[in-house]
N, C-alpha and C positions, 0 to 999 in steps of 0.2 A: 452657404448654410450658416444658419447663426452659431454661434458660443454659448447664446444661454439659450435653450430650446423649449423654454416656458416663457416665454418675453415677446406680446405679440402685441403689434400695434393693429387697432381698429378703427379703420376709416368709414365708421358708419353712427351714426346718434340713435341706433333702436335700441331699446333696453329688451328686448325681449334675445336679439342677435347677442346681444352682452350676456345674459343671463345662458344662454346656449355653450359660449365660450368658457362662461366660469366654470359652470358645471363639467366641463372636460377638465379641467384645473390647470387651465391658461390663466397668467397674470396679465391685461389689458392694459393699455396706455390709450385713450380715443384719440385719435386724430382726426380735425374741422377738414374736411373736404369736399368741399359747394361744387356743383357740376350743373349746367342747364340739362336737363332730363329731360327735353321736349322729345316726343318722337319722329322720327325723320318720314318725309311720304315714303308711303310703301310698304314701311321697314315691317318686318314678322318681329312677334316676341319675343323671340328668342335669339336673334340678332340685336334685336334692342337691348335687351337685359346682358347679355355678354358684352355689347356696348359700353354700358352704362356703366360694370364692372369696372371694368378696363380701365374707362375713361377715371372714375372716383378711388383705384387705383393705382392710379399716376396723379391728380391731384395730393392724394394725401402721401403718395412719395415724393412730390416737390416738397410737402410742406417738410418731411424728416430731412430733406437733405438743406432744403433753405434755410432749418433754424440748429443744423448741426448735428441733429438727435443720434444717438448709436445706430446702428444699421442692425434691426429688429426684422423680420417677416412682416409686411404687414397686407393685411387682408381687409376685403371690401365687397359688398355684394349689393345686387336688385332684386327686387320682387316685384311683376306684375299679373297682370290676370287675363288672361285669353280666353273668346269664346265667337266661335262663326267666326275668327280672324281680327275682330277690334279687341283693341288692348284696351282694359278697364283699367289707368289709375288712380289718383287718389281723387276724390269725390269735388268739385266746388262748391258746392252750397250741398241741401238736405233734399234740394228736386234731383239732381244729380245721384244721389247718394239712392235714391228712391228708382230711376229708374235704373240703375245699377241692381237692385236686389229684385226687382221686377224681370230684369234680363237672367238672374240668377234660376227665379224660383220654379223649382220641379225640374230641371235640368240642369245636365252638366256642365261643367267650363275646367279650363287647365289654369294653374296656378303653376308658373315656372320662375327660378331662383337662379341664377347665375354668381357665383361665386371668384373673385378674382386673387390671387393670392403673388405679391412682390417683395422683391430681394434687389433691390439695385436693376438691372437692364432685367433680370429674369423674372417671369410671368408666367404661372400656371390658372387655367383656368377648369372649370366645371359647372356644368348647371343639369337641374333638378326640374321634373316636368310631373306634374301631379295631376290627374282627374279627383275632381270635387263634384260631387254632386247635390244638391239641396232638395229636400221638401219643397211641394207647394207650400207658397207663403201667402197668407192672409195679409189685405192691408194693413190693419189692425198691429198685427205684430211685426212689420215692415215700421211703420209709424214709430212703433215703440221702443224698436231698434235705432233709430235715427235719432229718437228723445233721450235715449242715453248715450248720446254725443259720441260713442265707442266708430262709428264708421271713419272719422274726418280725420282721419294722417293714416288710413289703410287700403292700399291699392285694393279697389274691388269693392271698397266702400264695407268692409267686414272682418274681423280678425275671430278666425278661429279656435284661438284661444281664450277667447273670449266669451260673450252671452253671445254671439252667432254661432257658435257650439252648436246648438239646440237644433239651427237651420240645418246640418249637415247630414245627411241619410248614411251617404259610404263616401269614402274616398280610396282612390287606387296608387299608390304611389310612398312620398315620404309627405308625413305629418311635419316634421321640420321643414320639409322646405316652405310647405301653406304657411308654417308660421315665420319665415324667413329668414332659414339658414338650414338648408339640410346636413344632418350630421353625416350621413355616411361621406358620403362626396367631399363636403369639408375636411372629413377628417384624413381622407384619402390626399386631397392636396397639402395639409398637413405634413403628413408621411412623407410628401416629397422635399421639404425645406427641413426636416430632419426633427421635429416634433414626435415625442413617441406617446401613444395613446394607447387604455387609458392611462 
C-alpha cells in the first residue's frame, strides 16, 4: 500500500484516461509503456484487453523500478470494440475507419475496458463491458466523420466523447468505460491499494 495515497503513476498516453483521473483528484506522473497489442489467434476481447492491461502494466513497472522511481500504485488499461466476435481496433487508413462505422450503423456492439492496477509483485485487475448501440448512419455523415480526422488513434474508429456523440442512440453499461476508463471499477481497484475516493 503506498504512503502517499494520491500519487499514481499512469502507464497510458490518453489524455481523456488522464483527465478521468484528475477529476477524482489523483496527482499523475505518466509513465512510456510500449507493448505489441497485436491480438493473438483466437483470442476474445476480453482476454485480450485483460491481456493487454496486464502486459502495459508490467512494462510501465519495469520502467519505475529500472529508473529507481518511489514505489507509487501505478495503473494501466485497454479499450477495444467487439461486435459478432471481431475486435475492432484502431482504424489504418479512412477505408478502414469507414468500414468500421458501416459494421457500427444501426446496431449494437460491446466496448470493453480492462483496467490493470500494480504495486511491486501485486496486481489487481477489472474490466468494463458496455453495449453501444448506433443510429443508422448515412454515408454522408460517415464521410464527414472521417474528414474530421477524430476516428484515427480510437479503437472502433470513433470516440464518444466526441462528434460520434451524435451516432449513439442508447448505451447500456458505463459511459467511462466507452470513453476509456470506467470510473466505478477504477475506482474500486483504487479502494484496494488504499486510495480513498472522492
Amino acid at each position: 500500500m503506498s504512503d502517499n495515497p494520491s500519487r499514481l503513476y499512469l502507464a497510458s498516453g490518453s489524455p481523456r484516461r488522464r483527465e478521468i483521473l484528475e477529476g477524482l483528484g489523483l496527482h499523475l506522473e505518466r509513465i512510456h509503456a510500449d507493448i505489441d497489442e497485436s491480438v493473438l489467434p483466437g483470442e476474445a476481447a476480453v482476454a485480450y484487453t485483460e491481456r493487454l492491461a496486464r502486459e502495459k502494466a508490467a512494462a510501465g513497472w519495469k520502467v519505475v523500478s529500472d529508473c529507481g522511481l518511489p514505489p507509487f500504485p501505478l495503473l494501466a488499461a485497454d479499450t477495444t470494440v467487439v461486435q459478432d466476435g471481431e475486435i475492432f481496433g484502431k482504424p489504418a487508413d479512412a477505408d478502414d475507419a469507414r468500414r468500421m462505422l458501416q459494421a457500427f450503423s444501426g446496431r449494437s456492439h460491446q466496448v470493453v475496458t480492462s483496467v490493470a492496477m500494480r504495486l511491486g509483485d501485486e496486481v489487481q485487475l477489472a474490466t468494463s463491458i458496455t453495449d453501444v448501440t448506433f443510429k443508422p448512419l448515412g454515408e454522408d455523415e460517415i464521410q464527414r466523420y472521417i474528414d474530421s480526422r477524430e476516428p484515427f488513434d480510437k479503437a472502433g474508429a470513433y470516440g464518444i466523447q466526441g462528434k460520434a456523440a451524435v451516432f449513439v442512440a442508447r448505451i447500456e453499461g458505463s459511459y467511462t468505460g466507452v470513453v476509456g476508463l470506467p470510473v466505478y471499477e477504477t475506482a474500486q481497484l483504487l479502494g484496494k491499494f488504499g486510495f480513498q475516493l472522492p
